[in-house]
C-alpha positions in Angstrom: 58.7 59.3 94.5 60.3 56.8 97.3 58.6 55.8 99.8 60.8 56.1 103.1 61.1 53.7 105.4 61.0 55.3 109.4 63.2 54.6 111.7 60.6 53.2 113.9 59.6 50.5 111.0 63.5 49.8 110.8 63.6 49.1 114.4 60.5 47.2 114.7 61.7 45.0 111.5 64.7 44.4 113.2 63.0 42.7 116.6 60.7 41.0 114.3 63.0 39.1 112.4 65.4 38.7 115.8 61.9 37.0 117.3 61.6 34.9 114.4 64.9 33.8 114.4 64.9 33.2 118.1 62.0 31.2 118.2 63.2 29.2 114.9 66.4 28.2 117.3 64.4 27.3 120.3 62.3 25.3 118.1 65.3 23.0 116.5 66.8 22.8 119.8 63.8 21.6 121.5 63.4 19.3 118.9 67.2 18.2 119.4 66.9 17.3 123.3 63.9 16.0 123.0 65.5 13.5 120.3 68.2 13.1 122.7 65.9 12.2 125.7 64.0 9.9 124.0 66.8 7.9 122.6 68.7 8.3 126.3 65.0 6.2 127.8 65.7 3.7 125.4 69.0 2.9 125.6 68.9 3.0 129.4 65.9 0.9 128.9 67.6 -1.6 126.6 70.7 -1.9 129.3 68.0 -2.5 132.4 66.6 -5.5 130.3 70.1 -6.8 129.6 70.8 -6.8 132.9 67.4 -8.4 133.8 68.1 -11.5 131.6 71.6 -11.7 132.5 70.2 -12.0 136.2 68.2 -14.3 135.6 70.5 -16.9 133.5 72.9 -16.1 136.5 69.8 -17.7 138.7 69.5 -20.7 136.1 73.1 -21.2 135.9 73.3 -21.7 139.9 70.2 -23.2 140.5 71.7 -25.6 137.9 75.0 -26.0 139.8 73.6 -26.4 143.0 71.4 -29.9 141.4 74.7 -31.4 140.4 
């Protein structure tokens, strides 16, 4: 004897592995623009110290000119 799967349990196996999979995608794309944030904050963090030192060697350089 078989034992017979509803249509109800076909159904409800069906949105239970469509949830899963859903929340598996949100997951890894979370985790993606999250990645992608972070790295954004430090590479516009690296470029607002670059242009911090190159401010202040442009200071140096004329404060330099202007003993001469």
């Amino acid at each position: 004897m078989r034992d017979r799967i509803t249509p109800g349990e076909i159904r409800k196996d069906a949105v239970q592995g469509t949830v899963e999979a859903a929340a598996s995608t949100v997951g890894q794309v979370t985790s993606i623009v999250t990645t992608a944030v972070k790295d954004i904050a430090g590479a516009l963090g690296g470029f607002a110290t670059e242009v911090y030192e190159i401010r202040g060697s442009t200071r140096r350089a004329a404060a330099d000119t202007d003993d001469d």
